[in-house]
KOLTIVO-789378 format. One line per 2 residues: their letters; for each residue y, x, z of C-alpha. Coordinates in nm, 4 decimals, decimal comma, padded with zeros to 6 digits. Layout:
<pts>
A> Y X Z  ...
</pts>
This chain:
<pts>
XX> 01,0471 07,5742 06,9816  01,3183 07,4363 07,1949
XX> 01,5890 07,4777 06,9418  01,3862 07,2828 06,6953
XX> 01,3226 07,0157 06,9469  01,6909 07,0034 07,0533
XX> 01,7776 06,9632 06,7151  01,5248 06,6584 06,6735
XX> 01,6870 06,5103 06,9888  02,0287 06,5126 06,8921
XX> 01,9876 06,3854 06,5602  01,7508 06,1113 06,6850
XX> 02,0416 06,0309 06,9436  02,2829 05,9464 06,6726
XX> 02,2830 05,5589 06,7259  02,2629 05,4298 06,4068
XX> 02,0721 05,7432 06,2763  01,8532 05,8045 06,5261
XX> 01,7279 05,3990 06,4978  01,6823 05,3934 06,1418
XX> 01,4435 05,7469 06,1262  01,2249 05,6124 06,4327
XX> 01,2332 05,2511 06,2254  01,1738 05,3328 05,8654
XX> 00,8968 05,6130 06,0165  00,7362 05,2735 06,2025
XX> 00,7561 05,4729 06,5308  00,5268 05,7318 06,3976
XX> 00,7978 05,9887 06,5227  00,7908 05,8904 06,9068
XX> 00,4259 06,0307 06,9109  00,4719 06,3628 06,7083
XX> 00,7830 06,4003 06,9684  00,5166 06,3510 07,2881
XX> 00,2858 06,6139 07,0916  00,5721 06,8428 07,0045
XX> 00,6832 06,8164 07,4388  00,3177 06,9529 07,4690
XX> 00,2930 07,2276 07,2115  00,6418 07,3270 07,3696
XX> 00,4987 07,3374 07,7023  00,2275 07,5286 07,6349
XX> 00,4386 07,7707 07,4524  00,6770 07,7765 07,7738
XX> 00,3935 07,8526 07,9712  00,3257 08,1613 07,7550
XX> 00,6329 08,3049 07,7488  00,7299 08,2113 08,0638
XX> 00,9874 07,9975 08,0560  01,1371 07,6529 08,2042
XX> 00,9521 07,3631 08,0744  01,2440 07,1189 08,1613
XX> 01,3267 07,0225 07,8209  00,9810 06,9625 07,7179
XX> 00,8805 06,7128 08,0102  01,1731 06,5081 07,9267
XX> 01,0746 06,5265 07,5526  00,7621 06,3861 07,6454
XX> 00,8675 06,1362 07,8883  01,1512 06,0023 07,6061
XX> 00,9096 05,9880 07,3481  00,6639 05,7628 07,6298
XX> 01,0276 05,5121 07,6606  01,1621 05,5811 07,3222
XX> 01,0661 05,2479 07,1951  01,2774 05,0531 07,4132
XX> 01,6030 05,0319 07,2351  01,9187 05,1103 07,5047
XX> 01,6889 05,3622 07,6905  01,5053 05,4866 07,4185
XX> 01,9081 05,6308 07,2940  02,0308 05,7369 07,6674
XX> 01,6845 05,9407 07,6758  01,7190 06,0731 07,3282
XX> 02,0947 06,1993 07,4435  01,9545 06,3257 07,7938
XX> 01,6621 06,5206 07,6427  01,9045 06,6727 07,3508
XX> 02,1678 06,8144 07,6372  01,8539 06,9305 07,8646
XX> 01,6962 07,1079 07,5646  02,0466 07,2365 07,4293
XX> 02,0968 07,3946 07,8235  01,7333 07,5356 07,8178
XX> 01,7663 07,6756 07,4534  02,0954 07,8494 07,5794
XX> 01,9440 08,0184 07,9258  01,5876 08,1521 07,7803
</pts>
């Protein structure tokens, strides 16, 4: 789960990228990201791992929408789930 949602946060990073999949999706994205920080966390919880990555998924796709922060979050998230991905 966290390698798939690393890879959704690094490719939503990708400034001009990143803005035109949340745009052309009409923001539909930022919510399945909030659902997909969930799922992950409840699969973290099951296998016992650090949720980390997943809170910040969640909180990113909450702030997403703002433009600036929505792409420092995006990057943030990507690195925090890369790290996680790496150590479980």
């Amino acid at each position: 789960m966290k390698l798939g949602a690393a890879i959704l946060e690094t490719i939503l990073a990708i400034p001009i990228l990143g803005a035109m999949i949340i745009l052309f999706s009409f923001w539909l994205l930022l919510p399945v990201e909030i659902a997909l920080g969930i799922i992950g966390i409840i699969m973290s919880k099951k296998a016992k791992t650090k949720k980390t990555g997943h809170i910040f998924q969640i909180i990113t796709g909450c702030l997403a929408w703002i433009p600036i922060v929505g792409w420092i979050m995006h990057i943030i998230t990507a690195v925090i789930l890369w790290i996680g991905w790496k150590n479980d």
